[in-house]
C-alpha positions as CSV (number, residue, x, y, z in Angstrom):
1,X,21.0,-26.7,-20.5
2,X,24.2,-25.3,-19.1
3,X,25.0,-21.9,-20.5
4,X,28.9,-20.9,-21.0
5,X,31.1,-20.1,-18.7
6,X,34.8,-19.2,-20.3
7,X,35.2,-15.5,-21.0
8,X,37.0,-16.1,-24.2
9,X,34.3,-18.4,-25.9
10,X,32.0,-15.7,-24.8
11,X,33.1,-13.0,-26.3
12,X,34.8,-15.0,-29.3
13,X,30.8,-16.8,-30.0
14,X,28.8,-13.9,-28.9
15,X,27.5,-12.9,-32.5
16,X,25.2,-9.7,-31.9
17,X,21.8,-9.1,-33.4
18,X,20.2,-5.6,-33.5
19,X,16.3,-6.8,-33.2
20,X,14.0,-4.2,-35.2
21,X,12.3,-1.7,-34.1
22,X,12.5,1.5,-31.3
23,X,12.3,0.7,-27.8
24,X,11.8,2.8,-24.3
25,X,11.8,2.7,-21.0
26,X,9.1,3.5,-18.9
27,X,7.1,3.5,-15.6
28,X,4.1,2.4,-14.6
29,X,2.8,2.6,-10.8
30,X,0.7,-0.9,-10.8
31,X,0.0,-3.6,-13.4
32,X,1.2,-3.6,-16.9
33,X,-1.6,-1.8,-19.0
34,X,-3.5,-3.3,-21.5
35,X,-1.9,-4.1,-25.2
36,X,1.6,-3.6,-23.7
37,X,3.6,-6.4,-24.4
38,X,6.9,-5.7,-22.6
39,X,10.2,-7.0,-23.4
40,X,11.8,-6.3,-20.2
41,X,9.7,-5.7,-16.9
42,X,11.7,-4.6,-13.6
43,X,9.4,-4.2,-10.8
44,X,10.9,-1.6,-8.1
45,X,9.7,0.4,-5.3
46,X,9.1,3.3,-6.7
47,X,7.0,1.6,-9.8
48,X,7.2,-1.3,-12.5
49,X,9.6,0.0,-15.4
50,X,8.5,-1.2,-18.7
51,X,11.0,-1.6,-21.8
52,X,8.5,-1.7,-25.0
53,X,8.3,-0.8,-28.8
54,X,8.5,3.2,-28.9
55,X,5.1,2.7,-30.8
56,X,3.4,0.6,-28.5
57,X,4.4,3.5,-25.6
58,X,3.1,6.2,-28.1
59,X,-0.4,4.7,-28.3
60,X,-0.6,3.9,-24.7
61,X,0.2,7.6,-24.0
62,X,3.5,6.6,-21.3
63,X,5.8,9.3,-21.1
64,X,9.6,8.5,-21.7
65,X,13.0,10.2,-22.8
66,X,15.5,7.3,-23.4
67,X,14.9,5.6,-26.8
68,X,16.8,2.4,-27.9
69,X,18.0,-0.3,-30.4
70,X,17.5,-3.8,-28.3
71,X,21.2,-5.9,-29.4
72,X,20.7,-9.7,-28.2
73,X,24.1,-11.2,-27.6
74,X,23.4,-14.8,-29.2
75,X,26.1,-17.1,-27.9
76,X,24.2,-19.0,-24.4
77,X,25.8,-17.2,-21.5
78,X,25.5,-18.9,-17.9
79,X,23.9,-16.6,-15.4
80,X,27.1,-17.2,-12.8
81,X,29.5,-16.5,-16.3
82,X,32.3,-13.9,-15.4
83,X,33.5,-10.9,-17.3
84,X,31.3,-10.6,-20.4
85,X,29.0,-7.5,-19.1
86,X,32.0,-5.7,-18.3
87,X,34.2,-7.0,-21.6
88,X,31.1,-5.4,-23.5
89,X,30.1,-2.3,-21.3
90,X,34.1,-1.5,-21.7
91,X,34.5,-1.9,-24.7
92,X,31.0,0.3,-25.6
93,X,32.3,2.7,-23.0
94,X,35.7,3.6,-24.8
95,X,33.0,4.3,-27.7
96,X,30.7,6.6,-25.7
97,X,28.0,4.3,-25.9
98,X,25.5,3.8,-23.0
99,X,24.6,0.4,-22.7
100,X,21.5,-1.0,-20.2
101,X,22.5,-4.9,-19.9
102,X,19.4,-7.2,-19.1
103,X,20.3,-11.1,-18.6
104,X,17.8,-13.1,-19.6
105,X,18.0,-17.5,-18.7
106,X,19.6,-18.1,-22.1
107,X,21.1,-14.9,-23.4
108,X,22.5,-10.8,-22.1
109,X,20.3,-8.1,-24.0
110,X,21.9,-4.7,-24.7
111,X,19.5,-1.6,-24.7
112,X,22.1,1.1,-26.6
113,X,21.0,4.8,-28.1
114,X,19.3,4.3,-30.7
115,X,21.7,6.6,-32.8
116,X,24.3,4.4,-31.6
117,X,23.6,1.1,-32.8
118,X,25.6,1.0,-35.9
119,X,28.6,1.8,-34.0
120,X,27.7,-0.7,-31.1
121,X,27.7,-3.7,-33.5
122,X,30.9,-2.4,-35.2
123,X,32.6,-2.7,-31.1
124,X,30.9,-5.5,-30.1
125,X,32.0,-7.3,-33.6
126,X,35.5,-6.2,-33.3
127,X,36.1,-7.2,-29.5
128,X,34.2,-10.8,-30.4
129,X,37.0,-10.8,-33.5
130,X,39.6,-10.0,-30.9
131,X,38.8,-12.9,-28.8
C-alpha cells in the first residue's frame, strides 16, 4: 500500500476533515494512565506527551494550556512524500494559524487552535483548490 508521492496530487486530493471534539497536549513522566486513550503519544526525555480529548484530560486531572481541533488530511500520503507539511504549515502560517503536524503510516494529522479551525479548513480547502 504505497502512499503518494507527487506534491500536486497531494495537495489537489488532500480533502481535510475537522474530527469532533477538543484535544490537548500533555505530559506524563511514565506509562500512559489509566482510561487515557491517546491519539498521538511522543515519548521524549523529559516525559511521554499525550495528545487526548480535553475531557478525558479533565477527569484524569493532567494539567495543559494548548487546546486543539485534530484536521486529518485524507488523501494517503507516503512517509518519504516531499513538500505537503510545508505547502500546509505555509499556507496556515500566512493565516496566523499554529499548526502541530503528526504523520501517521496512512495519513498527516493537523493539531490547529481550537478557535482556528474554521479558518484552517477554509486555507487548507483553498490551497487543495489551487492545486
Amino acid at each position: 500500500m504505497t502512499g503518494e508521492r507527487d506534491l500536486r496530487a497531494l495537495l489537489s486530493g488532500m480533502r481535510p476533515e475537522l474530527n469532533a471534539g477538543r484535544y490537548v497536549f500533555t505530559t506524563v513522566a511514565g506509562a500512559v494512565p489509566e482510561g487515557l486513550a491517546p491519539v498521538v503519544t511522543v515519548s521524549e526525555p523529559e516525559g511521554r506527551t499525550l495528545v487526548v480529548h480535553q475531557e478525558e484530560a479533565d477527569r484524569a486531572g493532567l494539567t495543559y494550556d494548548y487546546v486543539a481541533a485534530w484536521i486529518t488530511l485524507r488523501v494517503h500520503s507516503a512517509l518519504d512524500a516531499v513538500g505537503l507539511t510545508a505547502a500546509v504549515a505555509t499556507a496556515l502560517a500566512q493565516a496566523g494559524v499554529s499548526c502541530n503536524v503528526v504523520a501517521g503510516f496512512h495519513h498527516d494529522h493537523l493539531f490547529v487552535p481550537y478557535a482556528a479551525a474554521v479558518e484552517a479548513l477554509r486555507r487548507l480547502r483553498a490551497l487543495a483548490d489551487q492545486a
